[in-house]
C-alpha positions as CSV (number, residue, x, y, z in Angstrom):
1,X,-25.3,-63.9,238.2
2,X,-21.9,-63.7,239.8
3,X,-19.2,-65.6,238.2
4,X,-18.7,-67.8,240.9
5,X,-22.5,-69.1,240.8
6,X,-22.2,-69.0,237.0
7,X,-18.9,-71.7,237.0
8,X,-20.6,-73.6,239.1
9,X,-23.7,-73.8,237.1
10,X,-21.8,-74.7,234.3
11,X,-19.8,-77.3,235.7
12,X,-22.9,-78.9,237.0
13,X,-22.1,-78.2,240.4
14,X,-19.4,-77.6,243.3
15,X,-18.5,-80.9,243.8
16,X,-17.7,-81.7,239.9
17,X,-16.2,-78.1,239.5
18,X,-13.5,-79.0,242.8
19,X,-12.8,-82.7,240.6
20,X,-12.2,-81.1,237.6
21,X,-9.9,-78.6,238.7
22,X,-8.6,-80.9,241.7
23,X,-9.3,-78.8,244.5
24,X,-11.0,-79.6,247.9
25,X,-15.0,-78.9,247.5
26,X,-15.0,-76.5,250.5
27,X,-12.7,-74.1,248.6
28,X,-15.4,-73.9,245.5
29,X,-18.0,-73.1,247.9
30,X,-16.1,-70.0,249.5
31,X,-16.3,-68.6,246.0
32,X,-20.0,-68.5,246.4
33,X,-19.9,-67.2,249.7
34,X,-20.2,-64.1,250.7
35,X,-16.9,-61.5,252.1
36,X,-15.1,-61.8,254.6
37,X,-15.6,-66.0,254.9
38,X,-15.6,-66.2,251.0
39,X,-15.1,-64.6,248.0
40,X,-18.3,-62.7,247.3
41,X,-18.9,-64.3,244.1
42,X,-15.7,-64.0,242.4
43,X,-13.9,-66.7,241.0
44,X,-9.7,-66.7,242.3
45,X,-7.4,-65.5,239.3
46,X,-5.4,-69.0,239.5
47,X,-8.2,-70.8,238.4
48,X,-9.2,-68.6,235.7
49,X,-6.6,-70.1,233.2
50,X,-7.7,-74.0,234.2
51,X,-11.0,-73.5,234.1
52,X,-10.6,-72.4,230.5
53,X,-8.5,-75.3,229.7
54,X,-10.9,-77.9,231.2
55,X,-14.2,-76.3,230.1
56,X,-12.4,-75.8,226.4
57,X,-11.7,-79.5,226.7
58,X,-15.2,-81.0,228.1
59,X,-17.3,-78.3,226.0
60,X,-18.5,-76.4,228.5
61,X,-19.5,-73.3,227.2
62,X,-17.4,-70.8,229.4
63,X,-15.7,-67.2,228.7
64,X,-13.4,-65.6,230.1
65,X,-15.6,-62.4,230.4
66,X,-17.8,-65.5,232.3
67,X,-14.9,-65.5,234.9
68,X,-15.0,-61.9,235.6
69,X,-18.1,-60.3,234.8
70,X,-20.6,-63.2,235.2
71,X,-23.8,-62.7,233.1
């Protein structure tokens, strides 16, 4: 699974994942979209550090390998 699709599945979707990190829901979903309109999967290196924090804080399992590397 790409990273991108992994964050979102842990965050229980794009909508909470865009709330948590307070970011417009269209921008999660180009991370799930594929090149050249979105990311291709990968998760933005800005978020990386803020999605630690948050899923560190709500006890969402969630690795930094997770962010690059998916599973």
């Amino acid at each position: 699974m790409k990273p991108a699709h992994l964050v979102v599945k842990r965050f229980g979707g794009i909508r909470p994942l865009a709330r948590a990190l307070g970011i417009d829901h269209s921008a999660v979903h180009r991370w799930t979209t594929d090149k050249p309109k979105g990311t291709g999967g990968l998760v933005p290196s800005r978020h990386h550090l803020p999605l630690l924090k948050i899923s560190a804080e709500r006890g969402i399992d969630l690795t930094a390998t997770d962010l690059v590397i998916g599973d």
